[in-house]
C-alpha positions in Angstrom: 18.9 -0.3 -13.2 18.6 -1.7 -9.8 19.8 -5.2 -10.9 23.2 -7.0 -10.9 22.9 -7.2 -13.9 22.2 -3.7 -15.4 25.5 -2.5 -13.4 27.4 -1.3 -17.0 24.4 0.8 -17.4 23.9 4.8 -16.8 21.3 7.7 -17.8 22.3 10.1 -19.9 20.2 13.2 -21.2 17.8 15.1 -19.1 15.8 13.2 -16.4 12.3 13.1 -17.4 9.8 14.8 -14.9 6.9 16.9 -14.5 3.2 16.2 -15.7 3.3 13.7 -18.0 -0.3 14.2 -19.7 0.8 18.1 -20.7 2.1 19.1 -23.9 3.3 17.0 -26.0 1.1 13.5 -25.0 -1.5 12.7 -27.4 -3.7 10.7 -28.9 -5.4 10.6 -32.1 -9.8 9.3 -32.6 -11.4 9.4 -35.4 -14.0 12.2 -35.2 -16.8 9.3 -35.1 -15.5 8.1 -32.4 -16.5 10.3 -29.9 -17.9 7.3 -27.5 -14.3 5.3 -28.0 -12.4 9.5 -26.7 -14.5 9.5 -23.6 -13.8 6.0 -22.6 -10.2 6.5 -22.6 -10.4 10.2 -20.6 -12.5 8.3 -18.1 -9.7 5.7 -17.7 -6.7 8.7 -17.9 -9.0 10.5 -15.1 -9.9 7.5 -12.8 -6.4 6.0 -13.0 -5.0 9.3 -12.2 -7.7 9.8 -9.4 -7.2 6.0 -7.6 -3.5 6.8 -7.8 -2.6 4.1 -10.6 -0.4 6.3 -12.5 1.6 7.1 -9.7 1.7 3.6 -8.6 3.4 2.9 -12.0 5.4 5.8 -11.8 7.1 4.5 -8.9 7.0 1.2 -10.2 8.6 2.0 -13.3 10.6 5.4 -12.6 11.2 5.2 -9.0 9.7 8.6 -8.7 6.6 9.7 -9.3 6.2 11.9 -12.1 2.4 12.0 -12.9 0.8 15.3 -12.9 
């Protein structure tokens, strides 16, 4: 939105805040693939903890909105 070029552009609909993870995120393992779950919560939890998604957040939103 910040660019020249995006200047016809506008939000509409309610901003999008809050925790991010809550209700409503998910995502879907096969029940054999218990190893493949706790890779990705270790990712969600260390990218959370070293400030990653917030990085993002600001990257992308301009306001951080992890939870």
């Amino acid at each position: 939105m910040a660019k020249p070029d995006n200047a016809d552009l506008a939000f509409s609909g309610p901003e999008v805040g809050g925790p991010i993870w809550g209700g409503g995120q998910a995502l879907a393992f096969r029940t054999d693939d218990a190893d493949l779950k706790a890779k990705f919560d270790g990712a969600i939890q260390a990218a959370l903890a070293d400030g990653t998604v917030k990085t993002l957040a600001q990257k992308w939103f301009k306001r951080d909105v992890s939870p």
